[in-house]
Steps between C-alpha positions, in 0.01 A plus 500: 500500500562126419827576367598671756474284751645243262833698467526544876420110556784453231755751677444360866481109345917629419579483853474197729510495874697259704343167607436613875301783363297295269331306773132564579575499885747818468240634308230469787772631767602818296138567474404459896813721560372766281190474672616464830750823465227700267289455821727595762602784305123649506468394876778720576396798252173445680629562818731788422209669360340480818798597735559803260142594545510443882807710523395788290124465737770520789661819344229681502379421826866629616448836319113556648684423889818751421217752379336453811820510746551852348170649563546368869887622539283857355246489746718422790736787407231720472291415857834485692610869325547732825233753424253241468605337867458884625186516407370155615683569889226821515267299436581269762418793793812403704629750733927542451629447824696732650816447738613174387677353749753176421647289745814319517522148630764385728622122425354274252185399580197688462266371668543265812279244703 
């Protein structure tokens, strides 16, 4: 194990960086930025994880509401079918009435004071 770190110390000791890069102040600021843009990057996964969840939440809720609408458009259709108003006017015990007379009005006002 000693070696080997010995013959990567001796491979990377080959290369030098430039003088700007050597300083321990660039050092410091590479490492906030890391740190600063490691943590904004799990903020924002953070909060995508959330809106995914909200969304998918939202989905559902969307599904359960278009299930619903059916069953109502189903029962509508079905109470306003014709045979089932026929059988609701008997019930009513309304007389038909007979000799329906409709007037005409003259002019356009229907009523006047």
């Amino acid at each position: 194990m000693r070696r080997f770190v010995m013959k990567i110390r001796d491979f990377f000791s080959k290369f030098s960086l430039p003088a700007w890069l050597d300083c321990a102040l660039v050092r410091v600021v590479f490492t906030l930025m890391f740190f600063i843009f490691g943590g904004a990057y799990i903020f924002k996964t953070g909060g995508l994880i959330a809106s995914g969840y909200e969304i998918k939440k939202l989905e559902e809720k969307i599904e359960s509401l278009n299930s619903e609408i059916r069953k109502i458009e189903t029962d509508v259709a079905s109470e306003s079918a014709i045979q089932n108003i026929q059988g609701k006017v008997g019930d009513l015990k309304m007389v038909a009435a007979p000799n329906v007379q409709y007037l005409n009005a003259v002019g356009s006002f229907v009523a006047k004071k």
